[in-house]
N, CA, C and O atoms as a GROMACS GRO file, in nm:
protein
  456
    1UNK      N    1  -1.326 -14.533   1.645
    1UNK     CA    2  -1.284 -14.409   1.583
    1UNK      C    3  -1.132 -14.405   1.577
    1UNK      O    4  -1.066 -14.429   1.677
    2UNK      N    5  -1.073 -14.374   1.454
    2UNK     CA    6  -0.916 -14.358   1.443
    2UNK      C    7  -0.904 -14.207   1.466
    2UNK      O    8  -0.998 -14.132   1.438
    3UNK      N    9  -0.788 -14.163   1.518
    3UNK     CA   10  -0.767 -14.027   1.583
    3UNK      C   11  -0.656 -13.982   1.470
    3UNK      O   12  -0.550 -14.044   1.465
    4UNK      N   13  -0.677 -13.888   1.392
    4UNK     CA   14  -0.602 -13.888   1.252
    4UNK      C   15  -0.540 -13.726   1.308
    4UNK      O   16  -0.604 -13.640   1.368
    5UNK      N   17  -0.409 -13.721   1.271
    5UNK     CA   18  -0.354 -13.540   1.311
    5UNK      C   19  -0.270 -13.489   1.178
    5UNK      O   20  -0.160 -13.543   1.167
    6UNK      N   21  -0.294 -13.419   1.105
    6UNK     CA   22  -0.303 -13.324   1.009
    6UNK      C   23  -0.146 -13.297   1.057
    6UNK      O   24  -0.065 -13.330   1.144
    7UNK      N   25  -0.165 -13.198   0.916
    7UNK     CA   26  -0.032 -13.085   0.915
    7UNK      C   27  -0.046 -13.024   1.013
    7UNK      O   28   0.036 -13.024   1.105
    8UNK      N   29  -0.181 -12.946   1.011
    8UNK     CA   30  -0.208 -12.776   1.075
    8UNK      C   31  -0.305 -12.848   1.206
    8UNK      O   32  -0.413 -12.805   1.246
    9UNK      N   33  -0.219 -12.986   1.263
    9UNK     CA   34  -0.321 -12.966   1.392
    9UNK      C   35  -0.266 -12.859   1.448
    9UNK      O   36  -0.355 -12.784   1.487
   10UNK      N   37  -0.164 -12.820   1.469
   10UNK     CA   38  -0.136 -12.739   1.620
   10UNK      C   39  -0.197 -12.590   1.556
   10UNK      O   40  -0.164 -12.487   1.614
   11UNK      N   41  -0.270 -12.584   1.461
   11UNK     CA   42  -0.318 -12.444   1.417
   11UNK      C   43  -0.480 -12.481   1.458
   11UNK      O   44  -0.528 -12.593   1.478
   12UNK      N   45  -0.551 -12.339   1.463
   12UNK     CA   46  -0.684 -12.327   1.518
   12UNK      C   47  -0.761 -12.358   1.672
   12UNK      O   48  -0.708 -12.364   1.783
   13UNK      N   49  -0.855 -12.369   1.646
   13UNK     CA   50  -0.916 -12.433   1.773
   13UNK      C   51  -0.881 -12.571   1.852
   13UNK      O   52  -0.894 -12.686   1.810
   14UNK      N   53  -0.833 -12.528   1.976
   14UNK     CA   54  -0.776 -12.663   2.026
   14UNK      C   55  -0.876 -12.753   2.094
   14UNK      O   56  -0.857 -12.870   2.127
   15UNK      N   57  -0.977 -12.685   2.110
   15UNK     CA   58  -1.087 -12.726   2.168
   15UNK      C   59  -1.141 -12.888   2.080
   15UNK      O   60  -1.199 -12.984   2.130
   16UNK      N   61  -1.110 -12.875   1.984
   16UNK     CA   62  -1.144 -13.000   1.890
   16UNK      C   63  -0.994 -13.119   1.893
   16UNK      O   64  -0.979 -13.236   1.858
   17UNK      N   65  -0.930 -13.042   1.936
   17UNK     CA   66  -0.807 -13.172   1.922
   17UNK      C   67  -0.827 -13.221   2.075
   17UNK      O   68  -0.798 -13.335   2.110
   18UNK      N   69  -0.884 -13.117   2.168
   18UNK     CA   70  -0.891 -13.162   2.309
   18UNK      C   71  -0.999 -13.287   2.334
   18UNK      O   72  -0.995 -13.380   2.415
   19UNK      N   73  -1.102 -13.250   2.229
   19UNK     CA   74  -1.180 -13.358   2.233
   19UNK      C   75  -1.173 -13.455   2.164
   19UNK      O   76  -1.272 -13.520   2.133
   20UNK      N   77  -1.064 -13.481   2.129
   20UNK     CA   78  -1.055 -13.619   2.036
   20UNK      C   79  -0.950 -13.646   2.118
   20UNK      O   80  -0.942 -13.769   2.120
   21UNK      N   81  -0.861 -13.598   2.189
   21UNK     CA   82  -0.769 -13.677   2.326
   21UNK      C   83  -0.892 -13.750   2.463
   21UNK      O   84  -0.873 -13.856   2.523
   22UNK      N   85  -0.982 -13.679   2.477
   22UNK     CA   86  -1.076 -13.680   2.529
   22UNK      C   87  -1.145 -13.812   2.497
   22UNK      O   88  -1.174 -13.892   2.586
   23UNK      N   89  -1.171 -13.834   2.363
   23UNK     CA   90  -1.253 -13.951   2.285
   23UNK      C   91  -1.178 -14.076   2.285
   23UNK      O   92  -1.223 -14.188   2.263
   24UNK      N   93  -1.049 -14.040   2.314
   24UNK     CA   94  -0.954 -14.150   2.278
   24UNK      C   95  -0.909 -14.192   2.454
   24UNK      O   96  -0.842 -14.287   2.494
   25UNK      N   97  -0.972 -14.082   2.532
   25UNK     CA   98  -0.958 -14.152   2.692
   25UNK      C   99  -0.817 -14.121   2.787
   25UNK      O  100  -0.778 -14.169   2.893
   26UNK      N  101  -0.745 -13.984   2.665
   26UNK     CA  102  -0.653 -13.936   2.721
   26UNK      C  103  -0.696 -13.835   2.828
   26UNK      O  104  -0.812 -13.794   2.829
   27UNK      N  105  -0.609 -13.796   2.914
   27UNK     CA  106  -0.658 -13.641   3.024
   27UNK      C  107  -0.570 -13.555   3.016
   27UNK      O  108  -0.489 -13.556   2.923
   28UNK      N  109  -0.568 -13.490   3.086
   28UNK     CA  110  -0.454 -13.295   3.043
   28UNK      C  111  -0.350 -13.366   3.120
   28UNK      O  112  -0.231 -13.361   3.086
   29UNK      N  113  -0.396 -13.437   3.230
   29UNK     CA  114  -0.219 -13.479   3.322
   29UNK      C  115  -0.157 -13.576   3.227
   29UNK      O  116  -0.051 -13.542   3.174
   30UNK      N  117  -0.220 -13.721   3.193
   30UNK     CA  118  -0.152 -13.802   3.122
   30UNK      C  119  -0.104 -13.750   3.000
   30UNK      O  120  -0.003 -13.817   2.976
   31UNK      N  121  -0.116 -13.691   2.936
   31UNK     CA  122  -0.060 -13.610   2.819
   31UNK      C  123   0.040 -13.519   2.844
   31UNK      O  124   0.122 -13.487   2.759
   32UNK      N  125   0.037 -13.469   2.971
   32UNK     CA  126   0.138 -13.357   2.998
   32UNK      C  127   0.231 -13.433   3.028
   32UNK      O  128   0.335 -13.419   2.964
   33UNK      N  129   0.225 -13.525   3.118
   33UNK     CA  130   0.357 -13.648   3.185
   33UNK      C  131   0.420 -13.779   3.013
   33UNK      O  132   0.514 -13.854   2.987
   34UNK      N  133   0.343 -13.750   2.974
   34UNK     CA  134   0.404 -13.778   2.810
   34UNK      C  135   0.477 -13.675   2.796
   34UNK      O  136   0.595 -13.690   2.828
   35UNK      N  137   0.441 -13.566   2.754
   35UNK     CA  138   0.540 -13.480   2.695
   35UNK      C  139   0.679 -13.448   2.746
   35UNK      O  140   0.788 -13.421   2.695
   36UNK      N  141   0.606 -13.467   2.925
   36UNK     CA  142   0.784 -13.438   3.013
   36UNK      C  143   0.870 -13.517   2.991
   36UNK      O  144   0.989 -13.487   2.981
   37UNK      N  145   0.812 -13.657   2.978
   37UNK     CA  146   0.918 -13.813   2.944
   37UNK      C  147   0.985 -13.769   2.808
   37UNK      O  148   1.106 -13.780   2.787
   38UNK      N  149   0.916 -13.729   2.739
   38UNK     CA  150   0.944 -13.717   2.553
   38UNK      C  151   1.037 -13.634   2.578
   38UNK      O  152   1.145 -13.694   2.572
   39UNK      N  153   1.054 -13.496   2.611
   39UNK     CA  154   1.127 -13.400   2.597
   39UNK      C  155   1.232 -13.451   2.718
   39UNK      O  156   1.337 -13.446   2.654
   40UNK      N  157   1.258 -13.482   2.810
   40UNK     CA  158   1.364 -13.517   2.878
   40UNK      C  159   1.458 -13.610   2.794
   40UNK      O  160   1.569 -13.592   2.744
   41UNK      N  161   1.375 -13.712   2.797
   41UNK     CA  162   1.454 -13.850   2.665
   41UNK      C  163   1.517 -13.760   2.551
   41UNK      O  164   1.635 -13.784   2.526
   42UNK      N  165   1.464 -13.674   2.488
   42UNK     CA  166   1.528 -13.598   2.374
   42UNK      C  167   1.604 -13.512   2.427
   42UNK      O  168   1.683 -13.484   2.337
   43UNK      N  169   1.631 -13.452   2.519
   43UNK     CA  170   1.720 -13.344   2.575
   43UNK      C  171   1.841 -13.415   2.620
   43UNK      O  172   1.950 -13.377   2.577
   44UNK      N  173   1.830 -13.560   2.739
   44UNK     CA  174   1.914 -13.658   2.730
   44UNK      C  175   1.996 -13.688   2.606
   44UNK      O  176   2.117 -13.664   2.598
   45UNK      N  177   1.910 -13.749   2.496
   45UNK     CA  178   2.018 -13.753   2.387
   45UNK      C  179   2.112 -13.715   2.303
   45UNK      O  180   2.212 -13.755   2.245
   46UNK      N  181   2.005 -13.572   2.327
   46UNK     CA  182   2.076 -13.407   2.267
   46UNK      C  183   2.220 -13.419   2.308
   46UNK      O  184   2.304 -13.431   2.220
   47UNK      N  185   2.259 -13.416   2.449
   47UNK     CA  186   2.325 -13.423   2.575
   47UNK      C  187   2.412 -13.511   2.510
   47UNK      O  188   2.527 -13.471   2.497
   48UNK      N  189   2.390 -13.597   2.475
   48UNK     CA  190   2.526 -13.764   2.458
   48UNK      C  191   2.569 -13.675   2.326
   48UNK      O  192   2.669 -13.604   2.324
   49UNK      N  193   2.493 -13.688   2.233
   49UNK     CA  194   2.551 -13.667   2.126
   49UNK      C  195   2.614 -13.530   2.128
   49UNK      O  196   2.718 -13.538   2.062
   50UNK      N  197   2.598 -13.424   2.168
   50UNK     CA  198   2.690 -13.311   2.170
   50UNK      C  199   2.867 -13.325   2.240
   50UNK      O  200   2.977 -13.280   2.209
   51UNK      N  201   2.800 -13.431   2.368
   51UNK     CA  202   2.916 -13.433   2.436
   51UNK      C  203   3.048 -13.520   2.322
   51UNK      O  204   3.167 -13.494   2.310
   52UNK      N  205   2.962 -13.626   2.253
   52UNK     CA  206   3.027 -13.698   2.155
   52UNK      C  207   3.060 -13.664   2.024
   52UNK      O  208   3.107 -13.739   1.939
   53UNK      N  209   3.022 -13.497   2.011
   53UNK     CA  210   3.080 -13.460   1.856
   53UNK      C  211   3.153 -13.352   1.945
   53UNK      O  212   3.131 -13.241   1.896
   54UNK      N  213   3.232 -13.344   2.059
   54UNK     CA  214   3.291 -13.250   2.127
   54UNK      C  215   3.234 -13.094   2.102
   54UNK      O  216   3.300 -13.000   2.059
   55UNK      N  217   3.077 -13.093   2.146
   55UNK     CA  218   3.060 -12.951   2.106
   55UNK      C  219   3.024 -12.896   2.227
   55UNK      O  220   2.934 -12.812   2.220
   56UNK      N  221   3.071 -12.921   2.344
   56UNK     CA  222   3.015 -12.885   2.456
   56UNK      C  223   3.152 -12.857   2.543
   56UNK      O  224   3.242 -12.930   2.586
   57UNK      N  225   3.114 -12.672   2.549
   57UNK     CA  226   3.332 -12.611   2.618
   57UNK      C  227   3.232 -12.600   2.739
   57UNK      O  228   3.112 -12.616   2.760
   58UNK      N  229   3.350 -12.562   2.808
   58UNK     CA  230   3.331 -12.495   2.935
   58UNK      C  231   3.262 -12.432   2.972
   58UNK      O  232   3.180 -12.466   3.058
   59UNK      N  233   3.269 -12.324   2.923
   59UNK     CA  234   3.180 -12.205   2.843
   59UNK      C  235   3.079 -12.198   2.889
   59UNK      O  236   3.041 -12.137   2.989
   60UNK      N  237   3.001 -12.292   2.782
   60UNK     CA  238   2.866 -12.389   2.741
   60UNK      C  239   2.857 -12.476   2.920
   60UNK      O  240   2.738 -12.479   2.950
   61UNK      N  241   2.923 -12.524   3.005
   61UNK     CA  242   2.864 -12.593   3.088
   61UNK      C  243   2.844 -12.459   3.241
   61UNK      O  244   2.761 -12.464   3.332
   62UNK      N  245   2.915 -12.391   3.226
   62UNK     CA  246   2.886 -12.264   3.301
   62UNK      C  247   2.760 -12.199   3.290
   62UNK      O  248   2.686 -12.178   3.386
   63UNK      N  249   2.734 -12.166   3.170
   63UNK     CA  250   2.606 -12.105   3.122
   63UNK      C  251   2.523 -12.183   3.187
   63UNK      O  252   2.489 -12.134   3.295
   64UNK      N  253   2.460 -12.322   3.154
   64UNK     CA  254   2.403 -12.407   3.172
   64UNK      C  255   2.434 -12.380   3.303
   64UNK      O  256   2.350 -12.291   3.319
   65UNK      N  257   2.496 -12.389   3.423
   65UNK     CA  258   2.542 -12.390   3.562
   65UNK      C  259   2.420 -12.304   3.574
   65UNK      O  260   2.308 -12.338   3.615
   66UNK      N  261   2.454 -12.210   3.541
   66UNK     CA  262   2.398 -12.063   3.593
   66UNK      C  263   2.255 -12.066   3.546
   66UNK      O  264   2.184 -12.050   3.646
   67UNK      N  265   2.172 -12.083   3.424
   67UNK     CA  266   2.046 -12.092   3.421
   67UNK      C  267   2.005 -12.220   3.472
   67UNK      O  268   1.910 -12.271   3.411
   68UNK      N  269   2.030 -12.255   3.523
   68UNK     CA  270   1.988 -12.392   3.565
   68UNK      C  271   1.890 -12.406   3.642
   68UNK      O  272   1.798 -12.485   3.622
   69UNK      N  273   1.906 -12.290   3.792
   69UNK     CA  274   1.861 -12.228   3.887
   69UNK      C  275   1.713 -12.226   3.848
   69UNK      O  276   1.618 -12.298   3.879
   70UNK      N  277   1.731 -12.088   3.745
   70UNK     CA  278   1.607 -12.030   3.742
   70UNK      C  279   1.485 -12.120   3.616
   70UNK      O  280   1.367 -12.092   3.597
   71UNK      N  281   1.566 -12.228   3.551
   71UNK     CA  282   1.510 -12.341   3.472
   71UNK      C  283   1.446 -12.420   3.554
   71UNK      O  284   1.327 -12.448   3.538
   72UNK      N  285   1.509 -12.460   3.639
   72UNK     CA  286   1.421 -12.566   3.747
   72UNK      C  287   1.336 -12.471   3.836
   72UNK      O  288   1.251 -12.549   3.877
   73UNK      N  289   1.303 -12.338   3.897
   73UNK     CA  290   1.216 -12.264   3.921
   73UNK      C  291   1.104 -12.283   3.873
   73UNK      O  292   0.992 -12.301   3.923
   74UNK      N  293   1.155 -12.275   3.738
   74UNK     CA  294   1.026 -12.246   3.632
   74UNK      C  295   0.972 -12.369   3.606
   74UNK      O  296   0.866 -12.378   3.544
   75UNK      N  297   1.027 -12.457   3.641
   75UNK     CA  298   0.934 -12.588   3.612
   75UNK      C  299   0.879 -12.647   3.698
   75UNK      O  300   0.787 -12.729   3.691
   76UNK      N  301   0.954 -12.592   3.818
   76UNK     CA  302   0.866 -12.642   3.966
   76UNK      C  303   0.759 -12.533   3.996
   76UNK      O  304   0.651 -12.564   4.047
   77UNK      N  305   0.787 -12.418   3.968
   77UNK     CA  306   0.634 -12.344   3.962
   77UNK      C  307   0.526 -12.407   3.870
   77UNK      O  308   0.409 -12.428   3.903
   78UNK      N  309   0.588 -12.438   3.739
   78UNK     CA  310   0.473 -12.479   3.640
   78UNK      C  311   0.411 -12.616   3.693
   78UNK      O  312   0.300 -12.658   3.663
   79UNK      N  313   0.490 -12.668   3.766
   79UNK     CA  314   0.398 -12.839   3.790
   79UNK      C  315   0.316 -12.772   3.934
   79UNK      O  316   0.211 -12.827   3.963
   80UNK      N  317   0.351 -12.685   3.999
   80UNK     CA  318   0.245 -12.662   4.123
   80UNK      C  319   0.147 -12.616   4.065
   80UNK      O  320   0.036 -12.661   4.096
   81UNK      N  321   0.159 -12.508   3.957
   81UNK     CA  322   0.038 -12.407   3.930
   81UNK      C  323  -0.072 -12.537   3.834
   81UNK      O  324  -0.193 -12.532   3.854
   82UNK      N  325  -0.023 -12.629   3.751
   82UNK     CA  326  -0.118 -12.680   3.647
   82UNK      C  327  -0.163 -12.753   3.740
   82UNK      O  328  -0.258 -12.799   3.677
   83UNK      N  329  -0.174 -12.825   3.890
   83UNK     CA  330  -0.314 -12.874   3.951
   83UNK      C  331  -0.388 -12.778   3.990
   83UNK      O  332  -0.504 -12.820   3.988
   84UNK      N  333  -0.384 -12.672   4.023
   84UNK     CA  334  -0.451 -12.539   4.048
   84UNK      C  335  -0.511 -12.466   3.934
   84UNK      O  336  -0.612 -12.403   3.964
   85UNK      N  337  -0.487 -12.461   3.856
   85UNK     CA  338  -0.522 -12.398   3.751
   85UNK      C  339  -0.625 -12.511   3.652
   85UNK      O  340  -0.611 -12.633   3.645
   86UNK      N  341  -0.738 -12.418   3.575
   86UNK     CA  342  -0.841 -12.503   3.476
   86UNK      C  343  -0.697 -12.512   3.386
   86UNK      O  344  -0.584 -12.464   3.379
   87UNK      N  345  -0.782 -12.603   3.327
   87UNK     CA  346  -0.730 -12.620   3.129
   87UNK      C  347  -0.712 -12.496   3.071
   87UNK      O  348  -0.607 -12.477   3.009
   88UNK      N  349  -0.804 -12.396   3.080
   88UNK     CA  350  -0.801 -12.309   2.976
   88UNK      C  351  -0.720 -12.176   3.023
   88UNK      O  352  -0.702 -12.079   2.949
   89UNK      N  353  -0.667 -12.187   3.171
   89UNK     CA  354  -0.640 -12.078   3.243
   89UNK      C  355  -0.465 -12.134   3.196
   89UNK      O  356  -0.380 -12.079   3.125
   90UNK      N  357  -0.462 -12.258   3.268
   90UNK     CA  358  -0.298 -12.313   3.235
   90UNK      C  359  -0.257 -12.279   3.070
   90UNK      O  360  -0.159 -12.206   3.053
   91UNK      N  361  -0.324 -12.326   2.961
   91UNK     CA  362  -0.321 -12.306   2.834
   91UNK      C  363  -0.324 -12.178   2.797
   91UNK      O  364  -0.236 -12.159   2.712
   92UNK      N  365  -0.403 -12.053   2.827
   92UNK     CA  366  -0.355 -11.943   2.826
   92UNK      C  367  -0.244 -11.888   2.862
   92UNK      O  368  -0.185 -11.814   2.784
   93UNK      N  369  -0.194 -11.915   2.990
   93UNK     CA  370  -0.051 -11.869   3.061
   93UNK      C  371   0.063 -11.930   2.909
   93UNK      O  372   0.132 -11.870   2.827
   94UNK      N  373   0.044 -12.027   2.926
   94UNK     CA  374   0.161 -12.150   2.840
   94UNK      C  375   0.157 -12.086   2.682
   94UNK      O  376   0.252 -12.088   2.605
   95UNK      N  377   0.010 -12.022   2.652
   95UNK     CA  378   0.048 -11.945   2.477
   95UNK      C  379   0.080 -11.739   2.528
   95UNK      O  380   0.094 -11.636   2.463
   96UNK      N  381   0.079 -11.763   2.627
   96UNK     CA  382   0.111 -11.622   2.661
   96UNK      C  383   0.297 -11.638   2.677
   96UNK      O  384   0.379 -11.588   2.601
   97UNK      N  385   0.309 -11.674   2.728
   97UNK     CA  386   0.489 -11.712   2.728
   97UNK      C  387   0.493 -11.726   2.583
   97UNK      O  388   0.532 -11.621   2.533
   98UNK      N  389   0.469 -11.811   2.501
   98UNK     CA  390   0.507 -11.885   2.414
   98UNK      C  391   0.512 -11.752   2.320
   98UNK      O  392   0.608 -11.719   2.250
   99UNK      N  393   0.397 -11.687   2.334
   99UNK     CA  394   0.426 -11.586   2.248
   99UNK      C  395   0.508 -11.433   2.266
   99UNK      O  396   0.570 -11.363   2.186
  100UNK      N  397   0.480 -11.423   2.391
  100UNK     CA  398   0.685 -11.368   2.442
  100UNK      C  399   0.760 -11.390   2.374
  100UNK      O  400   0.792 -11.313   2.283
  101UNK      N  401   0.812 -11.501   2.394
  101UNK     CA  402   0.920 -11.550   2.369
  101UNK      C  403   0.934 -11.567   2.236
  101UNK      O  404   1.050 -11.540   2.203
  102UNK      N  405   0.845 -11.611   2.119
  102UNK     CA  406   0.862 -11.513   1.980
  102UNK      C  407   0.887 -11.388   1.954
  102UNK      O  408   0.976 -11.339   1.884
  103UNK      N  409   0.787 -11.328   2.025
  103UNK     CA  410   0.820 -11.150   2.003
  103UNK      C  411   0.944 -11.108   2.060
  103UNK      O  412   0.974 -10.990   2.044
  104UNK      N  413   1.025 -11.186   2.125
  104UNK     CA  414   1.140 -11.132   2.184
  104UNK      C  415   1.247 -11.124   2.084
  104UNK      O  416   1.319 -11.031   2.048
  105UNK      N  417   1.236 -11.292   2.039
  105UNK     CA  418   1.336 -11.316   1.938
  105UNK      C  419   1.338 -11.284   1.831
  105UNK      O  420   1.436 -11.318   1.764
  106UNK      N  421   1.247 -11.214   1.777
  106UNK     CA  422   1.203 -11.108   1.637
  106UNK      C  423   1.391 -11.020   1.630
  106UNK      O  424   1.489 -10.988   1.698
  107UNK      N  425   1.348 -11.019   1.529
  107UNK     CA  426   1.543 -10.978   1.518
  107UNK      C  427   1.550 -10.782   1.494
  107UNK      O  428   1.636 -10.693   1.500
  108UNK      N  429   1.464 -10.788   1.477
  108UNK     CA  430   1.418 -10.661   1.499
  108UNK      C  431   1.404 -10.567   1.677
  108UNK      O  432   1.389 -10.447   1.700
  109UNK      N  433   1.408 -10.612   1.713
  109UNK     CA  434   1.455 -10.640   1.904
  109UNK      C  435   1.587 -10.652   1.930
  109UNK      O  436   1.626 -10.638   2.046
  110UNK      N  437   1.652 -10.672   1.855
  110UNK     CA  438   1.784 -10.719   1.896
  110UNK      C  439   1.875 -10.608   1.937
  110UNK      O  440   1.943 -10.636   2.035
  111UNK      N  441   1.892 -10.492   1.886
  111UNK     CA  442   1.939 -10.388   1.990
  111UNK      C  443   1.839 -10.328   2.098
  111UNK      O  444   1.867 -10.223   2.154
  112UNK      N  445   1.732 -10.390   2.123
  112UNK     CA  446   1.711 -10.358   2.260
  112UNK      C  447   1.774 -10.447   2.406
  112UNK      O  448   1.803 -10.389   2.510
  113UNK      N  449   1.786 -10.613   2.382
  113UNK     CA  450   1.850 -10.733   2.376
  113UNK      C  451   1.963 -10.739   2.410
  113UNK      O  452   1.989 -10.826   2.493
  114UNK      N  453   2.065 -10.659   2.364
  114UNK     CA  454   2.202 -10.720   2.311
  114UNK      C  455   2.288 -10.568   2.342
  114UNK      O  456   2.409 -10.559   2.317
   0.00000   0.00000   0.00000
């Protein structure tokens, strides 16, 4: 079986893309420890190349200082809670943020925000 992914995979039922990771012999951890490598490697590069088109002040490394804290919180809570947590309990939490964090940035919010 070839594992084919559309435009609109990340739209609808995930339950069917879960089972074709499933079919193909992937699991929720090995896929998640993909994504952390992927997004680190890209955040890394982000990183070179900003520092190398000089777009990164002081400013900018303070900020970063300061959320940093509560960034690594949040990711050391999230790797304790996803062995504890089912699939569908972790995946709920993860589209419950996700969709926060749209509704926040709705620009229409922004003098509550700012």
């Amino acid at each position: 079986m070839s594992v084919r992914v559309g435009v609109l995979a990340l739209q609808g039922d995930t339950r069917e893309h879960l089972a074709a990771l499933r079919e193909a012999g992937a699991d929720a951890i090995t896929v998640r420890a993909n994504l952390m490598v992927f997004f680190v490697l890209l955040s890394a590069a982000a990183c070179v190349t900003y520092l190398a088109q000089g777009l990164i002040a002081a400013d900018i490394v303070v900020l970063s200082l300061c959320l940093g804290a509560p960034y690594l919180a949040a990711m050391w809570s999230g790797v304790r809670f996803f062995h504890r947590a089912s699939d569908t309990i972790y995946r709920r939490i993860a589209y419950g943020i996700v969709a926060a964090s749209a509704l926040v940035s709705v620009p229409v919010f922004d003098g509550l925000f700012r």
